[in-house]
C-alpha positions in Angstrom: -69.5 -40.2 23.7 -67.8 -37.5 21.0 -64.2 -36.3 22.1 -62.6 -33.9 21.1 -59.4 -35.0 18.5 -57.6 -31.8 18.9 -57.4 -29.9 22.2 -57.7 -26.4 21.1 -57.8 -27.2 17.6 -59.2 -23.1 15.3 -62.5 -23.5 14.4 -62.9 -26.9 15.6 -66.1 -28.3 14.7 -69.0 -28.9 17.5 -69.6 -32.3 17.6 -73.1 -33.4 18.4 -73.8 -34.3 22.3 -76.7 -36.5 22.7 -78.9 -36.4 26.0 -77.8 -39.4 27.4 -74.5 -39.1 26.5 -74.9 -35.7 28.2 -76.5 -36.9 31.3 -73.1 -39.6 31.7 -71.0 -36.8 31.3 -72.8 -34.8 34.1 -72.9 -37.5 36.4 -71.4 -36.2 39.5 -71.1 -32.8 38.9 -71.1 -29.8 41.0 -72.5 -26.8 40.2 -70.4 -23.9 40.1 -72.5 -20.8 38.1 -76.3 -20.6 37.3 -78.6 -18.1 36.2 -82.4 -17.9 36.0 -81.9 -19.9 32.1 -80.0 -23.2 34.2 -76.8 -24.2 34.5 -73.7 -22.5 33.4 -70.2 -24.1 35.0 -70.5 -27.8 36.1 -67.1 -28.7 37.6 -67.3 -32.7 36.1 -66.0 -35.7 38.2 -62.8 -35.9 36.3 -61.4 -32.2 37.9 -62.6 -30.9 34.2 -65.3 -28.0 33.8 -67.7 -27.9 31.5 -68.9 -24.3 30.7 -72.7 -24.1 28.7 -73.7 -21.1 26.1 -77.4 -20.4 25.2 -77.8 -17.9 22.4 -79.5 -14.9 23.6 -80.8 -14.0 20.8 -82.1 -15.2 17.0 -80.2 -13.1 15.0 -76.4 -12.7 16.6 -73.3 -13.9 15.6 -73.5 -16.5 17.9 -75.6 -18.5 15.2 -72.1 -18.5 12.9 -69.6 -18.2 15.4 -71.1 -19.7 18.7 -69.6 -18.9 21.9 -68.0 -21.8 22.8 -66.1 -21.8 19.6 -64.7 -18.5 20.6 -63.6 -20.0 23.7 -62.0 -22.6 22.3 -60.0 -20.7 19.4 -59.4 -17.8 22.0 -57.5 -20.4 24.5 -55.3 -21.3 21.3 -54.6 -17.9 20.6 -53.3 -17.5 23.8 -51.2 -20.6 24.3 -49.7 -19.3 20.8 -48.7 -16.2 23.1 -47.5 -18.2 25.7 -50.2 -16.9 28.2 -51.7 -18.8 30.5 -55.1 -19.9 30.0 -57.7 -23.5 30.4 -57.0 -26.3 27.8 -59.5 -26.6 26.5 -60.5 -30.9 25.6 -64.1 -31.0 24.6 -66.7 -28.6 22.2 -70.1 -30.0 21.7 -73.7 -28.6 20.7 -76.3 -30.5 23.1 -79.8 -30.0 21.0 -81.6 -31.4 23.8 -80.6 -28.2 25.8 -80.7 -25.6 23.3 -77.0 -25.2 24.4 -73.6 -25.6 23.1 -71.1 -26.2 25.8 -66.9 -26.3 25.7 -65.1 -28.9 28.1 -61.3 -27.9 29.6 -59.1 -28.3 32.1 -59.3 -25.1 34.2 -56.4 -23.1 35.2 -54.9 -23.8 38.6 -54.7 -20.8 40.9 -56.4 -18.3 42.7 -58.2 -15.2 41.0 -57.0 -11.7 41.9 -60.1 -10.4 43.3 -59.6 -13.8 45.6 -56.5 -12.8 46.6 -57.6 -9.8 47.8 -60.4 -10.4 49.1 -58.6 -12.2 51.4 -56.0 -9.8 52.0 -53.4 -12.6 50.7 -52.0 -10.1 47.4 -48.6 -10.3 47.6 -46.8 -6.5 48.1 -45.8 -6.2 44.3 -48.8 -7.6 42.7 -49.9 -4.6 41.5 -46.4 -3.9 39.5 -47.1 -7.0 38.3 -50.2 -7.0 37.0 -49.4 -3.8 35.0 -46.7 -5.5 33.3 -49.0 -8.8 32.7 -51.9 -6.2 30.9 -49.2 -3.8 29.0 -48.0 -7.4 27.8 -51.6 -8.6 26.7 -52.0 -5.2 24.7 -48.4 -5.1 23.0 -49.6 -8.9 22.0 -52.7 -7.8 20.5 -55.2 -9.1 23.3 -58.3 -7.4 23.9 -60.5 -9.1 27.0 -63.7 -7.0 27.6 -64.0 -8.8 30.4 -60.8 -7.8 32.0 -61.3 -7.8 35.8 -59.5 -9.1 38.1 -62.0 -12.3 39.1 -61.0 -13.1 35.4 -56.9 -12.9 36.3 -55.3 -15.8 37.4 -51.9 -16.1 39.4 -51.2 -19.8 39.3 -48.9 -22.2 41.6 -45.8 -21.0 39.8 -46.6 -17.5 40.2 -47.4 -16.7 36.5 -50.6 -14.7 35.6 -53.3 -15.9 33.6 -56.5 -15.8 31.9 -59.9 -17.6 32.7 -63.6 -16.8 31.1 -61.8 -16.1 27.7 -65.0 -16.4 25.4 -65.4 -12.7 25.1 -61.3 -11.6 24.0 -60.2 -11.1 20.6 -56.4 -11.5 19.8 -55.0 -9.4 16.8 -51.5 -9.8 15.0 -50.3 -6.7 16.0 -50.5 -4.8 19.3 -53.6 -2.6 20.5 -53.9 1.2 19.5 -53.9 3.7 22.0 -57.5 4.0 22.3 -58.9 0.3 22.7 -56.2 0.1 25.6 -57.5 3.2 26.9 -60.9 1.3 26.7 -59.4 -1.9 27.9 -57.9 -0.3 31.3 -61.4 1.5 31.7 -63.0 -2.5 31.7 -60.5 -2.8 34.1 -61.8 -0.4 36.6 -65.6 -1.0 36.3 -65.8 -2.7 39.9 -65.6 -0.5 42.7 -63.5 -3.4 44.7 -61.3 -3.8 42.1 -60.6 0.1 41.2 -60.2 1.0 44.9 -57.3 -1.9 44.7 -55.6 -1.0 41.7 -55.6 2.8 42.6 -54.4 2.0 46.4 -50.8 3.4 44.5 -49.1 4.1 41.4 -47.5 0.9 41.0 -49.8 -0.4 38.4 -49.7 2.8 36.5 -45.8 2.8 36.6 -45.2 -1.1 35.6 -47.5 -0.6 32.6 -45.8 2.7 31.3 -42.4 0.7 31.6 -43.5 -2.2 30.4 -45.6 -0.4 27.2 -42.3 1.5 26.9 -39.6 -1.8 26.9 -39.1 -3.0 23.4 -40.4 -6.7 23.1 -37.6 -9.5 23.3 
């Protein structure tokens, strides 16, 4: 079956995924996301994921710049930046499906909105986390889907990324507004907002960090 010659390799090419080769690759998956369309995240029997992308519609620029190349070249962009994201091994178009679909490791850890769900967020997450998103925006990062079940704190206690198809990272840092924009992302769930706004600590560690020149 194709591999993929270059983990997180820009503008990789999608290599062709035939159905049986498909099928072999499934074999022993779980299912971790559907919707009403199928399958979205099967976690594969190797401990990899594989993540599937329908275009929604005709005309998009999904038909030049599909979805799971964005993924792909996204995850780069962030290892460049030293952030923490999925490696991402495999990026295929599977005709059979109508789908294109990117293979990666995912990124060890447990989500934010896990965290607290469970009431396991540690006391200075918060002050954390403003740092970590005043450090995505100085480094050019805007992730529309910016939530916390997209934020990562992994085994060594760094913060990370998952979901990345939907970010875009720039050479320079954000302007005032999209960061304005970006926090607002930040604050559409009710679970989440009532969370971050429990104190100020998020507030303050992002003016500081915005604030403290890059080293």
């Amino acid at each position: 079956m194709p591999a993929f010659d270059t983990p997180g390799r820009r503008h990789a090419s999608l290599q062709i995924l035939e159905h049986d080769d498909y099928l072999a690759l499934r074999a022993g998956a779980r299912v971790l996301e559907r919707d009403r369309y199928g399958e979205k995240v099967l976690a594969l029997a190797d401990g990899s994921y594989l993540k599937l992308f329908r275009r929604k519609r005709l005309i998009s620029s999904a038909a030049w710049y599909p979805y799971a190349k964005r993924f792909a070249d996204n995850a780069l962009a962030l290892a460049e930046r030293e952030i923490p994201c999925p490696e991402v091994t495999g990026l295929y178009r599977i005709p059979s499906l109508r789908r294109d679909a990117v293979r990666y490791r995912p990124l060890e850890g447990r989500t934010l909105r896990q965290l607290v769900a469970a009431g396991a967020a540690a006391p200075d997450l918060r002050n954390r986390l403003g740092a970590f998103v005043a450090g995505l925006h100085a480094a050019g990062v805007y992730f529309r889907s910016l939530h916390l079940g997209n934020i990562v704190l992994t085994p060594d206690g760094a913060l990370g990324l998952i979901d990345i198809a939907d970010l875009r990272a720039g050479p320079r840092p954000l302007p005032a507004h999209r960061r304005r924009r970006n926090l607002q992302h930040l604050l559409r769930d009710g679970n989440d907002r009532a969370w971050l706004q429990a104190d100020t600590a998020f507030d303050a560690a992002y003016r500081t960090a915005q604030e403290t020149p890059p080293r």
